[in-house]
C-alpha positions as CSV (number, residue, x, y, z in Angstrom):
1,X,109.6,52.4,128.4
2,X,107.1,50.0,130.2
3,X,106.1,47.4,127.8
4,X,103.2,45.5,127.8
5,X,102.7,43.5,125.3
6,X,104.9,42.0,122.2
7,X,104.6,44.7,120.1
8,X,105.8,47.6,123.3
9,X,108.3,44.3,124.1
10,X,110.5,44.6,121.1
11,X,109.6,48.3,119.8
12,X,113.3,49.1,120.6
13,X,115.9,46.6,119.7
14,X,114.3,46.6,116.2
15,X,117.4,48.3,113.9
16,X,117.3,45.5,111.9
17,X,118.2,46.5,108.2
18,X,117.3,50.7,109.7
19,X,120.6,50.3,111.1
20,X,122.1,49.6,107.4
21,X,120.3,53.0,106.7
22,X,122.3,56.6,105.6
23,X,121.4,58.4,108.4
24,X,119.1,60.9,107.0
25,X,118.1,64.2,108.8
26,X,115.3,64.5,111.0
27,X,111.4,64.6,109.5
28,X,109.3,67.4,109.2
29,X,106.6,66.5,111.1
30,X,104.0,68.9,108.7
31,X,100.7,66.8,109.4
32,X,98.8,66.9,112.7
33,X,96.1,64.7,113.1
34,X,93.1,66.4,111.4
35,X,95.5,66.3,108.4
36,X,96.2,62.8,108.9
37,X,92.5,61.7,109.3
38,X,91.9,64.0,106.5
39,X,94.4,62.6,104.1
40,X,92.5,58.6,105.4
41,X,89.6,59.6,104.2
42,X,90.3,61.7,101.5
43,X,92.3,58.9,99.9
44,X,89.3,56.4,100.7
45,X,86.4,58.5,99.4
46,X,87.7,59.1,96.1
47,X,85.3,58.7,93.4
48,X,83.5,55.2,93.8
49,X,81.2,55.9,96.1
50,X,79.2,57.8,93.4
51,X,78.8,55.3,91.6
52,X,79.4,52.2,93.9
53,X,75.3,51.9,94.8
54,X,74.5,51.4,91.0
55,X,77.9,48.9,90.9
56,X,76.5,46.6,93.4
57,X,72.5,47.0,92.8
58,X,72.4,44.0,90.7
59,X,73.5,41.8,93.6
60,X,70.5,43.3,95.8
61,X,70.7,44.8,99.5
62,X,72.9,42.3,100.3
63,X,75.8,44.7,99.1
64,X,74.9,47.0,102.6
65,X,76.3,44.1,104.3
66,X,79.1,43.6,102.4
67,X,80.1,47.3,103.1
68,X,79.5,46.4,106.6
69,X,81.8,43.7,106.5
70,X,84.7,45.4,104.4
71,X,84.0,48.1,107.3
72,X,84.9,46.0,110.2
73,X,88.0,44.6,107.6
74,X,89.4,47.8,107.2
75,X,88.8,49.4,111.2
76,X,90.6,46.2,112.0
77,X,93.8,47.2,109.3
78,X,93.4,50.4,110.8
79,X,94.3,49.1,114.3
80,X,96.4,46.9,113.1
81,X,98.7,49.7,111.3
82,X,98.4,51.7,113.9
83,X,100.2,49.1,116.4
84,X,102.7,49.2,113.6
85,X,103.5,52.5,113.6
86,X,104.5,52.2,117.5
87,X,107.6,50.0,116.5
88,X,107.8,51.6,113.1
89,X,107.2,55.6,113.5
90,X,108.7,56.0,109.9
91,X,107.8,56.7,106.0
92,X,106.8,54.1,104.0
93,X,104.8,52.1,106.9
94,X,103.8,49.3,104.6
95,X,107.2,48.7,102.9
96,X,108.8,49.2,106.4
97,X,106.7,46.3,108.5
98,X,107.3,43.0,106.0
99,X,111.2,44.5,105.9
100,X,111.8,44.3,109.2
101,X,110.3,41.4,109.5
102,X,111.5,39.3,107.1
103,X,114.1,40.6,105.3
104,X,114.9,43.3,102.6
105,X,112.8,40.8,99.5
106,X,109.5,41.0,101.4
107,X,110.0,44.7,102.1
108,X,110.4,45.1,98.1
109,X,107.7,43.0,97.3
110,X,105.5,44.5,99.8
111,X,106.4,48.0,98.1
112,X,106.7,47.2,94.6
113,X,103.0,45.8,94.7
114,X,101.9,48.9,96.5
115,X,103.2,51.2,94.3
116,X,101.9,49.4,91.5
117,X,98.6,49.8,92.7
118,X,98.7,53.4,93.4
119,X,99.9,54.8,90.0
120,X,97.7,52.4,88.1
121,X,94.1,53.8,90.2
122,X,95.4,57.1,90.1
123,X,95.6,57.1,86.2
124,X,92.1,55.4,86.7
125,X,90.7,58.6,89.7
126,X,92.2,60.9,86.7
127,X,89.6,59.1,84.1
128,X,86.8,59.1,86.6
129,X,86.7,63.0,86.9
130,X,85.9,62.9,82.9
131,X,82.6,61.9,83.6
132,X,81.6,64.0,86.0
133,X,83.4,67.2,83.8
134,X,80.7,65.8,81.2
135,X,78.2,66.7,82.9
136,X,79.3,70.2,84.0
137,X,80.5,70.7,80.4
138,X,79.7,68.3,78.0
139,X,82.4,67.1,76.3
140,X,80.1,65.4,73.0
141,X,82.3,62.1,73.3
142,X,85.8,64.0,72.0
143,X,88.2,61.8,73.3
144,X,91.1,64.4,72.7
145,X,89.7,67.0,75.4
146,X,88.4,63.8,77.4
147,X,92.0,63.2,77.4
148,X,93.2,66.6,78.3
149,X,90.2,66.3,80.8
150,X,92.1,64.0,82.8
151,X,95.5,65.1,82.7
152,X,94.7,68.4,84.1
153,X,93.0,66.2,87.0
154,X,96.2,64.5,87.1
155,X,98.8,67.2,87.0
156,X,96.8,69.7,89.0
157,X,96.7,68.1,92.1
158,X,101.0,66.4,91.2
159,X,101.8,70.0,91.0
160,X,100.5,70.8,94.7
161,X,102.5,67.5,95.6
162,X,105.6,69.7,93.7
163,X,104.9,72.9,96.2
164,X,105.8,70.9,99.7
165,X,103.7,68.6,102.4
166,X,102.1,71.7,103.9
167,X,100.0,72.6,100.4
168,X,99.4,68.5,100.4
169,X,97.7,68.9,104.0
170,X,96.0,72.0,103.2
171,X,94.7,71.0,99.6
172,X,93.2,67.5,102.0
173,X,91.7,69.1,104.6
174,X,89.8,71.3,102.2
175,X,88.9,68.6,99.8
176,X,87.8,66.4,102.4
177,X,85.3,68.7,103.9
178,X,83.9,69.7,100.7
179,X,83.2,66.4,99.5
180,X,82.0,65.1,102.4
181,X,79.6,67.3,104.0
182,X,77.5,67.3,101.0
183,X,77.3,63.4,100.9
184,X,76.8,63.4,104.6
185,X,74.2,65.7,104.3
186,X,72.5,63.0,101.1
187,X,73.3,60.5,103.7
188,X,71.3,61.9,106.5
189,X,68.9,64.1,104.7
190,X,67.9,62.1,102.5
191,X,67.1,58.7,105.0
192,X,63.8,60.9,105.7
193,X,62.5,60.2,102.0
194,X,63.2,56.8,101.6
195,X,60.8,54.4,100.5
196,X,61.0,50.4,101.6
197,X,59.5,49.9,98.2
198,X,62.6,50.7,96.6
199,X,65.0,48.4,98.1
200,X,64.5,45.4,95.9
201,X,65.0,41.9,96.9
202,X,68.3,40.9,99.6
203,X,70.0,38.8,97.2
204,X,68.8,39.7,93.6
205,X,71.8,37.9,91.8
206,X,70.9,34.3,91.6
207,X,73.7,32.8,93.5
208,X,73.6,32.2,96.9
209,X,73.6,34.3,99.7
210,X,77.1,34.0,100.4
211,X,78.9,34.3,96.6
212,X,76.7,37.2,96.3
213,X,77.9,38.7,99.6
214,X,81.6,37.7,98.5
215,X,80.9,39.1,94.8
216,X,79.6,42.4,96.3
217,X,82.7,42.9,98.3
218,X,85.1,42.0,95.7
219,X,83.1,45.0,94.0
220,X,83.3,46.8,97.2
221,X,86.9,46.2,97.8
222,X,88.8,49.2,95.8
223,X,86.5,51.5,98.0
224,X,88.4,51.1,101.2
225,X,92.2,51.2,99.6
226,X,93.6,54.3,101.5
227,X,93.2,53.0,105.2
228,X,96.5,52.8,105.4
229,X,97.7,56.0,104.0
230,X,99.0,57.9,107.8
231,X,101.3,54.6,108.4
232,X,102.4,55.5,105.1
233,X,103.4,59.1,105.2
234,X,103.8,58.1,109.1
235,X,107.2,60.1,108.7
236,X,105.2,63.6,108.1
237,X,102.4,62.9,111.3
238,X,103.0,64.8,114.7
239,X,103.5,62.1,117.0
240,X,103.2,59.2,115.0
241,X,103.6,56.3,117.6
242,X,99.7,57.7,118.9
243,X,98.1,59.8,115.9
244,X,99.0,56.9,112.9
245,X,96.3,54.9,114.8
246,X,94.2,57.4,115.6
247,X,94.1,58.8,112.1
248,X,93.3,55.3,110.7
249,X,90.8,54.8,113.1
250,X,88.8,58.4,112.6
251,X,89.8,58.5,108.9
252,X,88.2,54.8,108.2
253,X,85.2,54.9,110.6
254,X,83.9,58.4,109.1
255,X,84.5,56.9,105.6
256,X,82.2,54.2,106.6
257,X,79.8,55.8,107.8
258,X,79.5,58.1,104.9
259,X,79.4,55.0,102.4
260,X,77.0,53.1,104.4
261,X,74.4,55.6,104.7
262,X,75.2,57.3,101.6
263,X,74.4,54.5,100.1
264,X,71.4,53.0,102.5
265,X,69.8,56.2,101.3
266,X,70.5,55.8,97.4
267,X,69.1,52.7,97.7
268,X,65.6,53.6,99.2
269,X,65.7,57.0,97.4
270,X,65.9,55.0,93.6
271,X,63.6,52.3,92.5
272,X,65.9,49.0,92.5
273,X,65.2,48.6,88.0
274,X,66.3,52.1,88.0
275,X,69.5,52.3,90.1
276,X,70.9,49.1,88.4
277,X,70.7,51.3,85.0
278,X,71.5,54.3,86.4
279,X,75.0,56.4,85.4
280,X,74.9,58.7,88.6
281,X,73.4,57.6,91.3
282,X,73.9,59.9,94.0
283,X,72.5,62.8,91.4
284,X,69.3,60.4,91.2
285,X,68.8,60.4,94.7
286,X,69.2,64.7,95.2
287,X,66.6,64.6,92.1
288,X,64.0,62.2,94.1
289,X,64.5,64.9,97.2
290,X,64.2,68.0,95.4
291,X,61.5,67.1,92.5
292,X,64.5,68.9,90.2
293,X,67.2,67.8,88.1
294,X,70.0,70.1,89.6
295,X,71.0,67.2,91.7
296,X,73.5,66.0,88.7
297,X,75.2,69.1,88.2
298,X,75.7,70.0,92.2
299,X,76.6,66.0,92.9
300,X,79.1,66.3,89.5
301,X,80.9,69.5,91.4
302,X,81.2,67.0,94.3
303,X,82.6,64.2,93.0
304,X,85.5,66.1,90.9
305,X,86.8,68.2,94.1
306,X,86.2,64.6,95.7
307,X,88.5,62.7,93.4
308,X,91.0,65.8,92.7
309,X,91.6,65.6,96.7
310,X,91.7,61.7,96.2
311,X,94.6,62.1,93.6
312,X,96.1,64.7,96.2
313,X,96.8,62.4,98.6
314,X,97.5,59.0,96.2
315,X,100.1,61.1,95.0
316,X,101.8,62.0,97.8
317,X,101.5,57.9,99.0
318,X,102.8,57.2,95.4
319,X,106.0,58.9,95.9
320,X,106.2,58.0,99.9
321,X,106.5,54.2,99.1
322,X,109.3,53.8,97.0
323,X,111.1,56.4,98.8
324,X,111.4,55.0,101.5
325,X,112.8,52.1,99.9
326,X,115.7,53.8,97.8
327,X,116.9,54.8,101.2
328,X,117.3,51.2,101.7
329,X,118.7,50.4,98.5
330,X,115.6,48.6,97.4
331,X,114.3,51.1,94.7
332,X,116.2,53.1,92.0
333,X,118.5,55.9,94.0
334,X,116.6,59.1,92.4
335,X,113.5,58.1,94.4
336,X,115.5,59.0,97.4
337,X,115.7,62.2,96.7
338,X,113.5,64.7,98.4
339,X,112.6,67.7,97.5
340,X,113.0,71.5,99.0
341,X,108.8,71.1,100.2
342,X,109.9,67.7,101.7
343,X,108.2,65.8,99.1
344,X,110.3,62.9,97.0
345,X,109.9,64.8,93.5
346,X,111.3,62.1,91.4
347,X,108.4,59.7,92.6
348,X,106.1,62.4,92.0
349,X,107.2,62.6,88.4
350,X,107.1,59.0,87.9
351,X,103.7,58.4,89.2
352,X,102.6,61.5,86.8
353,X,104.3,60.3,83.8
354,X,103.4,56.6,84.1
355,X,99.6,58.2,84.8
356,X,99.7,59.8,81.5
357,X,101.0,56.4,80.2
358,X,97.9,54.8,80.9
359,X,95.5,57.6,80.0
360,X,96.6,57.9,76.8
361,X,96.5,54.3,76.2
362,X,92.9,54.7,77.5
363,X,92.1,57.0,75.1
364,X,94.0,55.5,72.1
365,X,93.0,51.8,72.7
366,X,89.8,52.0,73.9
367,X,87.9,50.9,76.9
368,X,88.0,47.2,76.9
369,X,92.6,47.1,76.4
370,X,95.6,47.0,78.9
371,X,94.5,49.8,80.8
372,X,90.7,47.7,82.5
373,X,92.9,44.8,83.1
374,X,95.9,46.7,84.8
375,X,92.5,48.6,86.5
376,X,91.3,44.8,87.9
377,X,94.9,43.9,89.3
378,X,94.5,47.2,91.8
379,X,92.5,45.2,94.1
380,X,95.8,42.1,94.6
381,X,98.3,44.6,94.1
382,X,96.4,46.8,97.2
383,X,96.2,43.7,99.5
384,X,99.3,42.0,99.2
385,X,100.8,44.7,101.5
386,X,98.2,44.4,103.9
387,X,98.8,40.2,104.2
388,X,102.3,41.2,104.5
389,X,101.9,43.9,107.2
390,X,99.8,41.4,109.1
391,X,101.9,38.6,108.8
392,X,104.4,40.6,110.2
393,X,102.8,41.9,113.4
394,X,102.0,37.7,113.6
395,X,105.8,37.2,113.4
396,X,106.2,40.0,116.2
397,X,103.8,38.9,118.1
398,X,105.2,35.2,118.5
399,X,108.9,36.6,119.1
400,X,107.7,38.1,122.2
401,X,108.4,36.6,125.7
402,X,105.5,35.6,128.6
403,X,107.3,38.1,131.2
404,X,107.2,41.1,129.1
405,X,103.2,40.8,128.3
406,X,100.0,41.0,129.7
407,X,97.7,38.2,128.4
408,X,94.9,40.8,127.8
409,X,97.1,42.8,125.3
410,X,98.8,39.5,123.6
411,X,95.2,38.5,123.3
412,X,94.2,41.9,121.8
413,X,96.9,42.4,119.3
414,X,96.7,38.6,117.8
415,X,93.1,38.8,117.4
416,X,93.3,41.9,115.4
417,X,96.3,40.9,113.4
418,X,94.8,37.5,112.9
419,X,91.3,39.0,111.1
420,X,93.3,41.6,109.4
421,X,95.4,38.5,107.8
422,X,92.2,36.6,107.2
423,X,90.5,39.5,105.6
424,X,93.1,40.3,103.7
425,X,93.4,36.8,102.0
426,X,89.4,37.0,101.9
427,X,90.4,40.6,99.7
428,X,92.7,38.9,97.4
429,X,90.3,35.8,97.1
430,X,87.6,37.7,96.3
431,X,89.1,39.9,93.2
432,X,89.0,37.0,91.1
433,X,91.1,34.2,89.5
434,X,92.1,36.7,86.6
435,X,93.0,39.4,88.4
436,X,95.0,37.3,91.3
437,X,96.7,35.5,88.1
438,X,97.6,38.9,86.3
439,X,98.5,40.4,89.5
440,X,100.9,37.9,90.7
441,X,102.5,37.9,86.9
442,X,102.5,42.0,87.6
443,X,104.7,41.4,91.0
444,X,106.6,39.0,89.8
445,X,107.8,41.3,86.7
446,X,109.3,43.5,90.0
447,X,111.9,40.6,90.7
448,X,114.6,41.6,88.1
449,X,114.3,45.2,89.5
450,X,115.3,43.7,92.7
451,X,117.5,41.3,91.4
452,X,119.5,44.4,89.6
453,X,119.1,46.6,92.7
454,X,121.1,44.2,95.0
455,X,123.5,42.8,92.8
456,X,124.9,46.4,92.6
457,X,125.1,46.6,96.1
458,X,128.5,45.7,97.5
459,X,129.2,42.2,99.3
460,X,125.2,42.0,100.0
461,X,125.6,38.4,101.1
462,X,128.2,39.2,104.3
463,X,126.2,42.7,104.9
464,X,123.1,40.5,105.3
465,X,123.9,37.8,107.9
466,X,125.9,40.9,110.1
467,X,122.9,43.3,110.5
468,X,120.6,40.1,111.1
469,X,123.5,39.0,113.9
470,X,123.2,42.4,115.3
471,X,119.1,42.7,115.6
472,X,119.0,39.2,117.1
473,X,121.7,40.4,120.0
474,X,119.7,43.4,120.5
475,X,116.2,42.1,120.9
476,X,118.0,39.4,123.2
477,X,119.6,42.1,125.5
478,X,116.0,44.0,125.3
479,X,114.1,41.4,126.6
């Protein structure tokens, strides 16, 4: 191995707490990487961006740079996981990087906070698809079939999580295209009918340019949660160590440029009073086109394979993350156990059953309860990881030595890692005192897990200091 730079530097005297590991056999490498790309974007586009334009309306045009900003964020995460996944070729990307870092406490947090975040937005993807079903079938406001409604979009896609990685892949790859060639083809298509009339004013919220700009994003923010997703499942990608990045990379730039124009064009498509009242966007923009009003039904088709897909691959992430902790010790041991498809079925069947937790609760309690506020805390719960993971290639980065670098790839490396740190305590900033304050209660609650998890573990305390004595020899004899 030529290395040439910190990361290359240290990618093999890194067993660290691996090395404390059961040796467990070989991955099947099930996702090449237009199944990796397609399982970044379709856990990115899920079903926000048809109604994100009408979200962030009220703060003006000023919201098209915010998605350029959280754009830039989230290509920068991309490389930044990617870089990762050299040192790290393993499942559970974003539990593994803080671990081996800092120690097996980070690695929990970084994972319970994760994991948090995806089964609470997938309960939330399962009650977006109700809408949309509405409209295709109206369901006259009966909250028991609304219900019903969104268990079937939860179960459907857990049960092709049951049938093995390959269906996973498959059931992407599909999705993906056929949600986003018909909002590409919006996003292009309909650019040639806009009118500069119906943009409205840059900053229409009454704050200043920049709290609007930060208020948009924090809006904006739950749209890009999935960049990470091949560094997750990094265990199932062909050739990890080059296609992690790649995916990111293709997955997150495609996703941007499908939100951006997508909703450039809703925005000069739709007078600016109208969009900020409007329930489905996207569907009035294919009605300015066409003159008609089959633009809700064909858009309403869209969006439910869309998020379906979505909840295809949150699953699969669901069940990825704490697996790869209970190998470690770090998660409750059934989570360790995989399935004859290669899929970790217990975590499937917790991230279901807590999902139909909250949707009943929805639909019991009504929408302003538990289930909006738990909703709110997705967007800390999905970027403490990402600090973490950052923080992380920082610490990496700093343990490397001047004769094993080039100064053009330290430079590289820290600058993205840097931005992805700042951005990601931008994220967090920017979801909002509640939520930051109900999020860290949320992680916090995580700590007697942990607490539990280790006691039970034998002598802990000498195991500790031995494996960190052992990865401290070995990076020394690497470098």
């Amino acid at each position: 191995m030529t290395a040439t730079d910190p990361t290359d530097a240290t990618e093999a005297a890194e067993p660290g707490p691996r090395t404390a590991t059961a040796p467990a056999a070989a991955p099947r490498r099930t996702f090449g990487l237009a199944a990796a790309t397609a399982l970044v974007m379709g856990n990115i586009i899920g079903g926000g961006i048809f109604a994100l334009p009408a979200a962030v309306a009220p703060y003006g045009t000023v919201s098209l740079l915010a998605f350029v900003v959280l754009s830039v964020a989230a290509v920068l995460l991309a490389l930044l996981f990617g870089r990762l996944a050299r040192r790290s070729p393993v499942t559970g990307g974003l539990y593994v990087y803080p671990r081996d870092a800092f120690g097996p406490f980070a690695g929990f947090l970084s994972a319970w906070s994760y994991w948090t975040m995806c089964w609470v937005s997938i309960a939330a993807l399962a009650v977006a698809v109700v809408g949309y079903v509405d409209v295709l079938t109206p369901l006259h406001g009966n909250h028991l079939l609304e219900g019903l409604v969104a268990l079937a979009a939860l179960w459907l896609p857990a049960a092709a999580n049951f049938a093995g990685t390959r269906w996973v892949g498959a059931v992407q790859i599909v999705s993906t295209v056929l949600k986003f060639v018909p909002l590409l083809l919006v996003a292009t298509i309909g650019l040639f009918f806009v009118h500069a009339r119906n943009f409205g004013p840059f900053n229409a919220s009454g704050d200043s340019a920049p709290g609007a700009l930060a208020a948009a994003a924090a809006l904006l923010l739950y749209s890009f949660l999935g960049v990470e997703s091949a560094a997750v499942s990094a265990g199932e990608v062909d050739d990890p160590e080059r296609n992690v990045g790649r995916a990111g990379i293709l997955g997150t730039l495609g996703s941007a440029l499908v939100y951006i124009l997508g909703t450039v064009a809703v925005f000069g498509l739709v007078p600016h009073d109208e969009l900020v009242k409007s329930g489905a966007p996207f569907a009035d923009a294919v009605n300015a086109i066409t003159g008609g009003h089959w633009g809700g039904t064909a858009i309403s088709l869209v969006a439910v394979a869309s998020i379906v897909g979505c909840l295809n691959g949150w699953i699969l992430l669901a069940a990825q993350m704490p697996y790869a902790a209970a190998r470690d010790g770090l998660f409750p041991a059934p989570f360790a156990k995989v399935g004859k498809g290669g899929v970790p079925g217990f975590g499937v069947w917790a991230v279901a059953v807590l999902g139909t937790l909250l949707i009943a609760l929805n639909y019991t309690a009504g929408p302003d309860t538990t289930f909006r506020v738990l909703v709110l805390i997705t967007t800390f719960t999905g970027c403490v990881p990402y600090l973490l993971s950052a923080a992380a290639q920082l610490y990496w980065l700093a343990r490397g030595t001047r004769e094993r670098v080039r100064p053009a790839g330290l430079v590289r490396d820290l600058v993205v890692a840097a931005l992805s740190f700042a951005f990601s305590f931008w994220l967090i900033a920017g979801a909002g005192y509640a939520a930051v304050y109900q999020g860290v209660l949320f992680l916090f609650a995580g700590i007697p897990v942990y607490v539990w998890l280790r006691g039970r573990r034998p002598d802990p305390e000498a195991e500790e200091p031995a494996q960190a004595e052992g990865a401290v020899e070995a990076v020394e004899a690497a470098l």
